[in-house]
C-alpha atoms as one frame of an Amber mdcrd trajectory, in Angstrom:
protein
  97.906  20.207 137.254  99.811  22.272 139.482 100.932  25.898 139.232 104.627
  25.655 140.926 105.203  29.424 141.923 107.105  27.386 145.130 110.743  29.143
 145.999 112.318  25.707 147.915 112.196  21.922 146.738 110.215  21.501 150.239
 107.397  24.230 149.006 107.237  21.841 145.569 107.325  18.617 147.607 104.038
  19.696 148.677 102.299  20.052 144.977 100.469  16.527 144.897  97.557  15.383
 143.195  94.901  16.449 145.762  96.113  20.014 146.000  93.849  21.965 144.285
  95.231  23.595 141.261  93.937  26.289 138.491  91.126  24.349 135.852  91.889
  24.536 132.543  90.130  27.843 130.526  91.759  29.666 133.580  93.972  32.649
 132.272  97.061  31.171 134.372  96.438  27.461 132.390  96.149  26.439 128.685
  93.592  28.845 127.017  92.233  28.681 123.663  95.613  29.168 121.463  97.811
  28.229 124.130 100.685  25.657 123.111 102.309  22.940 126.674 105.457  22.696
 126.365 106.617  19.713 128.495 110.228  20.544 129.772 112.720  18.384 131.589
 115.392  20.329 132.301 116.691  19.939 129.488 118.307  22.024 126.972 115.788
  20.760 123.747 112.514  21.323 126.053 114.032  24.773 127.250 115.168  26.023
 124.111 111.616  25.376 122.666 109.987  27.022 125.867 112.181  30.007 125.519
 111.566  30.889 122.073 108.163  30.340 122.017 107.195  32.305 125.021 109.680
  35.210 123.284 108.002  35.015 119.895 105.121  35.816 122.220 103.122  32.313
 121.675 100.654  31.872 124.320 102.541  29.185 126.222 102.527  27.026 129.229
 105.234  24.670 130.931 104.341  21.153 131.768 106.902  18.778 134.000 105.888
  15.621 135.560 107.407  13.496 138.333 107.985  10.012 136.327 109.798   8.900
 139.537 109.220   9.778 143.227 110.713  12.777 143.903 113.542  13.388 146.114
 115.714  15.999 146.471 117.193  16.356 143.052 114.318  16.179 140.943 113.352
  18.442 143.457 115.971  21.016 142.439 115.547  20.702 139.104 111.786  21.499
 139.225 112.725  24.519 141.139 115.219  25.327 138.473 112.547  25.010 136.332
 109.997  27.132 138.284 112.080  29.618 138.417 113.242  30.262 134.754 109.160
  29.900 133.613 109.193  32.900 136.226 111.238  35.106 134.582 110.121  34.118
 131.100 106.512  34.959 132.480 105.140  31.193 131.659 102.807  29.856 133.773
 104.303  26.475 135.222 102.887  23.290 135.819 103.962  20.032 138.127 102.233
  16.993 138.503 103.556  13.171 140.452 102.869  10.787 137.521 105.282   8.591
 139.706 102.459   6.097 140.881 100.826   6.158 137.248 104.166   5.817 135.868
 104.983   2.598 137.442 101.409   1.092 137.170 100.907   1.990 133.200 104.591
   1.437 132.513 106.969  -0.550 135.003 104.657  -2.651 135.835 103.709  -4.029
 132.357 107.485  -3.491 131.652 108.596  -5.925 134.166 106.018  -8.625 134.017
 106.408  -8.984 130.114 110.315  -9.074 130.618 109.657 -11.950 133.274 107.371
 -13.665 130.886 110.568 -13.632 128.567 108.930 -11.081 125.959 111.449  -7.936
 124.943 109.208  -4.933 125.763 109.488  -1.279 124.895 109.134   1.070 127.665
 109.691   3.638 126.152 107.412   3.574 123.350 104.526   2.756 125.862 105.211
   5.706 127.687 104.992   7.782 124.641 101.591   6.473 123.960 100.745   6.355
 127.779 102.378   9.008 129.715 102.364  12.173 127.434  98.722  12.154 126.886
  97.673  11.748 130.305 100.428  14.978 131.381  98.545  16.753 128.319  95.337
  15.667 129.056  95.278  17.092 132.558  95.524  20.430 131.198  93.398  20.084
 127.897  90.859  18.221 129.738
């Protein structure tokens, strides 16, 4: 995982998976105690972010590129970035976008080919989420 302190989409364009990044145990990632809260940008994953980290939980932010990111998921992770800033949460970014589309579009599209009726999105449940958890409980 990587801690996003960036201040331009360009500065979090360069977060990929070979830049090093803080281990986990480290006081800026998860901690024994410490609850990920993987946000979006939306208001359900903020809302939950905010009141933990005010209730004073021991918590981090987790957001992952599902897609390749270009300018507006750009934005948004500086949006993000930003507000984990003032809330004093340490936050995370990770590309999932070439994981995502091997472990999930992939399977997705050759199953709809083969004339099966697959669910995506209950793959990437199983799939997706533990791997963005894993990398910091690992």
């Amino acid at each position: 995982m990587h801690t996003a302190n960036a201040t331009t989409p360009s500065e979090l364009h360069g977060i990929t998976a070979d830049t090093p990044s803080p281990r986990p145990g480290t006081p800026e990632s998860s901690g024994p105690g410490r609850l990920a809260v993987a946000v979006s940008g939306g208001t359900d994953s903020l809302m939950s972010l905010v009141q933990l980290a005010r209730s004073g939980q021991p918590v981090i932010a987790l957001h992952a590129f599902f897609l390749p990111p270009d300018q507006g998921r750009l934005a948004v992770a500086e949006a993000l970035a930003g507000i984990c800033r003032r809330l004093g949460v340490p936050f995370f970014v990770e590309d999932l976008s070439q994981v995502f589309d091997r472990e999930i579009i992939t399977p997705f599209a050759l199953a709809y080919a083969s004339g099966l009726t697959p669910n995506p999105c209950a793959r990437c449940n199983r799939r997706m989420i533990i791997i963005l958890y894993g990398m910091v409980y690992a």
